[in-house]
TORKETOR-672283 format. One line per field, with one value per atom (N, C-alpha, C, O, CB): residue in one letter; atom name; x, y, z. Coordinates in steps of 0.05 Angstrom, whole numbers, plus 32768, in hexadecimal, padded with zeros to 4 digits. Glycine has a CB too. Layout:
! residues N
numi A;...
lumkol CA;...
x X;...
y Y;...
z Z;...
END
This chain:
! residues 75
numi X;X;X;X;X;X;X;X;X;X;X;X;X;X;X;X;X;X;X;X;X;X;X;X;X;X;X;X;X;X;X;X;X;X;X;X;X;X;X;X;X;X;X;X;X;X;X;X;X;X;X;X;X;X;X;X;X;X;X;X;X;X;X;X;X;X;X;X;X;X;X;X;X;X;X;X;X;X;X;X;X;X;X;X;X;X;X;X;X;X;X;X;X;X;X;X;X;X;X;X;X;X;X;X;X;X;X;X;X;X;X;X;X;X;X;X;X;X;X;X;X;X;X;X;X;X;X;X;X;X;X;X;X;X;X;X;X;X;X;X;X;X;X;X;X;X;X;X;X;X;X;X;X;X;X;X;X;X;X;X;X;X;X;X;X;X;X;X;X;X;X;X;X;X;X;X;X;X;X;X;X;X;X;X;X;X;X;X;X;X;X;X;X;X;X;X;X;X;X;X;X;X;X;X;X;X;X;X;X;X;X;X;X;X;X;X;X;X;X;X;X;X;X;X;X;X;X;X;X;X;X;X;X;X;X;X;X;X;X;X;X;X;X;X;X;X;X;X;X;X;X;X;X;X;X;X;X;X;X;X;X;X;X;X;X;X;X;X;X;X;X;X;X;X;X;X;X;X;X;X;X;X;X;X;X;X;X;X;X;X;X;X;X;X;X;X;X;X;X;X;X;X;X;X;X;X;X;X;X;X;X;X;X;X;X;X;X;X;X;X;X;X;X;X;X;X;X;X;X;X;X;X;X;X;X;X;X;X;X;X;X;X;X;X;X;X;X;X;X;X;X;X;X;X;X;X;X;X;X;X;X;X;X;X;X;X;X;X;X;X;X;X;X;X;X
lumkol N;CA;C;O;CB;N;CA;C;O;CB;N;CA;C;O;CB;N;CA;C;O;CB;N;CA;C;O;CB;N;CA;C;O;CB;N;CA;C;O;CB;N;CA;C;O;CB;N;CA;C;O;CB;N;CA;C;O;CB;N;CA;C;O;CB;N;CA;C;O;CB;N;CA;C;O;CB;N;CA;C;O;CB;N;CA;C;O;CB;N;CA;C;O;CB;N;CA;C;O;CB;N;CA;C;O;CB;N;CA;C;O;CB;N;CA;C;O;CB;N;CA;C;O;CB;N;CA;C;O;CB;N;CA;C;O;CB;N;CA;C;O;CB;N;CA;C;O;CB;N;CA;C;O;CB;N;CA;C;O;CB;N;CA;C;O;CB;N;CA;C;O;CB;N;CA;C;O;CB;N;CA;C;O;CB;N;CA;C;O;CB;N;CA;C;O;CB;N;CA;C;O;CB;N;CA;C;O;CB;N;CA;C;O;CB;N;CA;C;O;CB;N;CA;C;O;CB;N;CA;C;O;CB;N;CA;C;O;CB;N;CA;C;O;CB;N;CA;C;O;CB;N;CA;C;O;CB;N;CA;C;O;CB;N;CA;C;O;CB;N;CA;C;O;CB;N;CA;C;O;CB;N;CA;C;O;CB;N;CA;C;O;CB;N;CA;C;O;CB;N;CA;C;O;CB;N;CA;C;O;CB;N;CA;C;O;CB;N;CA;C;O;CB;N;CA;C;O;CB;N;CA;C;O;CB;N;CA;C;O;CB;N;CA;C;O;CB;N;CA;C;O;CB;N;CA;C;O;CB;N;CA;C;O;CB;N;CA;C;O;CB;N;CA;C;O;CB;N;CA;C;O;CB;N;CA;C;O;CB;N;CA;C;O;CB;N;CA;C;O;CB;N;CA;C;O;CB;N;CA;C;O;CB;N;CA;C;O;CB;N;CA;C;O;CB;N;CA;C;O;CB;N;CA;C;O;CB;N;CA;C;O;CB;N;CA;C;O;CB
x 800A;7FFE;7FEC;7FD8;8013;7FED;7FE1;7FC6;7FB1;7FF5;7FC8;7FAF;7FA6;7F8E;7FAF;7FA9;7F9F;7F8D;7F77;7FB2;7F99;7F91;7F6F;7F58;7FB2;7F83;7F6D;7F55;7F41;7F72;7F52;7F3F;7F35;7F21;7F3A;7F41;7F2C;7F19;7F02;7F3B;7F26;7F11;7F15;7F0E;7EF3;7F1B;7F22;7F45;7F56;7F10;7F49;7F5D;7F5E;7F4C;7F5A;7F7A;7F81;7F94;7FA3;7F8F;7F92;7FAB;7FBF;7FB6;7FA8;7FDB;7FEA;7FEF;8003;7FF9;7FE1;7FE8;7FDA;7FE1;7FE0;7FC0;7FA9;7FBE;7FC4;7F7E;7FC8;7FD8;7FED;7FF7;7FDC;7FF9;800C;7FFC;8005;8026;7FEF;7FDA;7FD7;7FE1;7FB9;7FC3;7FBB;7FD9;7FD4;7FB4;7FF0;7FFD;800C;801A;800A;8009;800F;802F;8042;8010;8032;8040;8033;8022;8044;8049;8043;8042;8055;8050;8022;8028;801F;801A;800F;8022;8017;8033;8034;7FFE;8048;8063;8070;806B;807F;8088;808E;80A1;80A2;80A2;80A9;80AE;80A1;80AA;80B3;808A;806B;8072;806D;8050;8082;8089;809B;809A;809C;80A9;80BF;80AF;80B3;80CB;809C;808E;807D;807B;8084;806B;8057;8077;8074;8036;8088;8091;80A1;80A4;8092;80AC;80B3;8094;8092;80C1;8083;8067;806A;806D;8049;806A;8064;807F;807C;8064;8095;80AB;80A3;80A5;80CD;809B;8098;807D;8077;809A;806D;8051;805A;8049;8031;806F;807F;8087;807F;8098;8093;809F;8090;8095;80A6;8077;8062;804E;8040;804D;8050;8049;8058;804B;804B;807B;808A;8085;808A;80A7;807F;807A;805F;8058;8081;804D;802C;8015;8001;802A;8023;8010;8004;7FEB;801D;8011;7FF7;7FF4;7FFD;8007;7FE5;7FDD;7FDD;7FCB;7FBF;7FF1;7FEA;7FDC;7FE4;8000;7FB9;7FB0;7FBD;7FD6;7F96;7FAC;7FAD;7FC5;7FC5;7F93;7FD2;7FEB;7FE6;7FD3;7FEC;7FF9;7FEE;7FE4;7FEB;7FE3;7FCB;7FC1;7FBA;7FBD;7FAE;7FB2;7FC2;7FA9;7F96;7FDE;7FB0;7F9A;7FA1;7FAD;7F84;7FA1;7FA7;7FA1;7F88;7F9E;7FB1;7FB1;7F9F;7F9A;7FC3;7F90;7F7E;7F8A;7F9A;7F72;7F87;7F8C;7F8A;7F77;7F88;7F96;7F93;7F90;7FA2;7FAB;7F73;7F6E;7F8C;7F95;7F44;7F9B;7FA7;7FC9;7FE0;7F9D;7FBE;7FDD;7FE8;7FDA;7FD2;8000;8006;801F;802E;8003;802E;8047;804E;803E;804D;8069;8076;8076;8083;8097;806B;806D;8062;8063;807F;8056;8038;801F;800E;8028;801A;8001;7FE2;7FCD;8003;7FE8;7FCF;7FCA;7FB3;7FD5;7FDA;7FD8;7FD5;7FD2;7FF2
y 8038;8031;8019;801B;802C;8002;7FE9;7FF1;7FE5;7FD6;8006;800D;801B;8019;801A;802B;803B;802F;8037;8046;8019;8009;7FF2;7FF2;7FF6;7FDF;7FD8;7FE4;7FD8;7FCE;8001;800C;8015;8021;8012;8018;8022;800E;8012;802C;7FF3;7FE1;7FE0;7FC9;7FEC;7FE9;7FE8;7FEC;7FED;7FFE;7FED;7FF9;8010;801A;7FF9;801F;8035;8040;802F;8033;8054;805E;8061;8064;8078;8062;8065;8084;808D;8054;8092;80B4;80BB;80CF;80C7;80AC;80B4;80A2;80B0;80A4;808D;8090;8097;8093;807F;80A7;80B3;80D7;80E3;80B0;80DD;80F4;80F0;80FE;80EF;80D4;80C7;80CA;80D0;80A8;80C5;80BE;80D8;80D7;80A9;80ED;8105;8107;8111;8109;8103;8103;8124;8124;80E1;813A;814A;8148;814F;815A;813D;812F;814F;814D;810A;8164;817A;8186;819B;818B;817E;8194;818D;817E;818D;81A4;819B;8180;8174;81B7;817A;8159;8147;8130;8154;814D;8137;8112;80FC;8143;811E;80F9;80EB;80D2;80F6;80F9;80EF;80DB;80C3;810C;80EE;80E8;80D7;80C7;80FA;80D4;80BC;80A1;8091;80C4;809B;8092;807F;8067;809D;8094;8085;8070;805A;80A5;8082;8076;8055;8040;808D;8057;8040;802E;801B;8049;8036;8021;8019;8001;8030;8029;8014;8007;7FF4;8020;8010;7FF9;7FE4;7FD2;8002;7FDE;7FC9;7FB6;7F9F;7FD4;7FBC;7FB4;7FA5;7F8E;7FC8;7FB1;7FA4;7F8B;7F7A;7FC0;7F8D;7F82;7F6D;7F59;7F8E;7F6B;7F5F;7F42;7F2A;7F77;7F4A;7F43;7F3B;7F34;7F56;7F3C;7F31;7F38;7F2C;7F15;7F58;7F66;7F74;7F75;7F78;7F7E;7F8E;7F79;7F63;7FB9;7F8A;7F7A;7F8E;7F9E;7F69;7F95;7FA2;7F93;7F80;7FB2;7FAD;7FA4;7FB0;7FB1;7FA7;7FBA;7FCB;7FE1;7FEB;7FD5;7FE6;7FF7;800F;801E;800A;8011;8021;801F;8029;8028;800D;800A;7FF5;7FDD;8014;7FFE;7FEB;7FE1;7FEE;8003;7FC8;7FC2;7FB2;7FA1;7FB6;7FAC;7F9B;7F86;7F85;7FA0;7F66;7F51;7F4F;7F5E;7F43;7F3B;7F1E;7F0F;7EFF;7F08;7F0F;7EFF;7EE4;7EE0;7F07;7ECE;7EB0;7EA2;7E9A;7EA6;7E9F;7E96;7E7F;7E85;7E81;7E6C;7E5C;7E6B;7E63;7E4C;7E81;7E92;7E98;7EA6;7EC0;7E8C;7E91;7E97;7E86;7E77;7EAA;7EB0;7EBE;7ECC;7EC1;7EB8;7EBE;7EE3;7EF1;7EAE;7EEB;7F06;7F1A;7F33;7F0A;7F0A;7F1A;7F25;7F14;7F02;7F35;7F45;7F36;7F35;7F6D;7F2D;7F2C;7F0C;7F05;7F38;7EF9;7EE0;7ED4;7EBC;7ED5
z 8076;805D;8060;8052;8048;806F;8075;8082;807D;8087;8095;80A3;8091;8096;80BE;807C;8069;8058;8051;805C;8052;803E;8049;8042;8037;8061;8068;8070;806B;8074;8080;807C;8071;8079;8081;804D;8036;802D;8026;801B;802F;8029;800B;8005;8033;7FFA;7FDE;7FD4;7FE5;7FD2;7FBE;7FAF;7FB7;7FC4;7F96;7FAE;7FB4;7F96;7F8C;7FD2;7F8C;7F7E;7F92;7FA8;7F6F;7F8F;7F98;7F98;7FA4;7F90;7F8C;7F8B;7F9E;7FAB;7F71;7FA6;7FC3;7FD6;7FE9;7FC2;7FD7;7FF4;7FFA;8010;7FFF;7FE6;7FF0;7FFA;800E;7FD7;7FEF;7FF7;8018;8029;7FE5;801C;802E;804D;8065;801D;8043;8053;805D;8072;804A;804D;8052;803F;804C;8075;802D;8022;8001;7FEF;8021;800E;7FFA;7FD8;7FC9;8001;7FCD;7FB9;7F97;7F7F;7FBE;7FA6;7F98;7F95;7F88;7FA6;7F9E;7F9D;7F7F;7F6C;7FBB;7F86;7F64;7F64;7F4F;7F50;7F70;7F79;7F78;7F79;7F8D;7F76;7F77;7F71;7F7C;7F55;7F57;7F4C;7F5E;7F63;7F2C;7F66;7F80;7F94;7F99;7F94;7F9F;7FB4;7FB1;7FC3;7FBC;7F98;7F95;7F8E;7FA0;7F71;7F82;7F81;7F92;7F90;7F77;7FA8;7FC3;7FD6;7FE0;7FDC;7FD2;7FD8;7FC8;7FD4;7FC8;7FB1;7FA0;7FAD;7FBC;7F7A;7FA4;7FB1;7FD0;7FD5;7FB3;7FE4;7FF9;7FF4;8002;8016;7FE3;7FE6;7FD8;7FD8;7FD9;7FCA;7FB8;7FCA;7FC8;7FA8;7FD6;7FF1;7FFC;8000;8003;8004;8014;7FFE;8009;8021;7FE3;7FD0;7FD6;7FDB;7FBA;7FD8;7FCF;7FF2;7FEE;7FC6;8009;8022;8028;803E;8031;8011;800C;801B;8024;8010;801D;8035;8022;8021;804F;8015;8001;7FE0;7FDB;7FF5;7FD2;7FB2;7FA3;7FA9;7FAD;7F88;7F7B;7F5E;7F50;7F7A;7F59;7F44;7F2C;7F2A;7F45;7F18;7F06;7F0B;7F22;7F03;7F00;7EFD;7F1B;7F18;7ED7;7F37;7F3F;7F51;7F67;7F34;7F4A;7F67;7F78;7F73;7F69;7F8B;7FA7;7FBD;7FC3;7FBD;7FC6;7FDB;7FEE;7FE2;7FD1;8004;801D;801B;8019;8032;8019;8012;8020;8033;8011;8019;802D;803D;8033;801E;8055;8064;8068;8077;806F;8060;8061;807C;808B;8054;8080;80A3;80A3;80B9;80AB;8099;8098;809B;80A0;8081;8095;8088;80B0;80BE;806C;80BA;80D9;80CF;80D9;80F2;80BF;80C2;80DF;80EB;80AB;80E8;8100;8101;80F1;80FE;8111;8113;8106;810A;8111;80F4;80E5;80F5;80F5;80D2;8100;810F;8102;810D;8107;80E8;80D6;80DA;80D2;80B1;80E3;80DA;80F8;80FB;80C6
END
């Protein structure tokens, strides 16, 4: 989802990355599935890797040239 994101370069609905990630978002389970999508991009919300805007949707934090957390790939 992080490489997904950073290479859209924008926002994302969370119903296109779970599409995106191969997650079957057309079955009759559909809500299940965008849903588990949304809880781990929460996750990643919650760890300041992603940003959620507007209800939904989602974008890959900015990176803080200053930001050197331990074991971060990004910092």
């Amino acid at each position: 989802m992080l490489a997904l994101l950073a290479g859209a370069g924008r926002a994302m609905k969370v119903q296109d990355i779970a599409s995106a990630i191969g997650e079957d978002v057309l079955a009759t389970l559909k809500g299940r599935r965008v849903e588990t999508t949304r809880s781990r991009l929460m996750r990643l919300v919650k760890e300041g890797r992603v940003t959620e805007g507007p209800s939904a949707w989602f974008t890959i934090s900015p990176v803080d040239a200053g930001d050197e957390r331990q074991g971060d790939p990004r910092g």
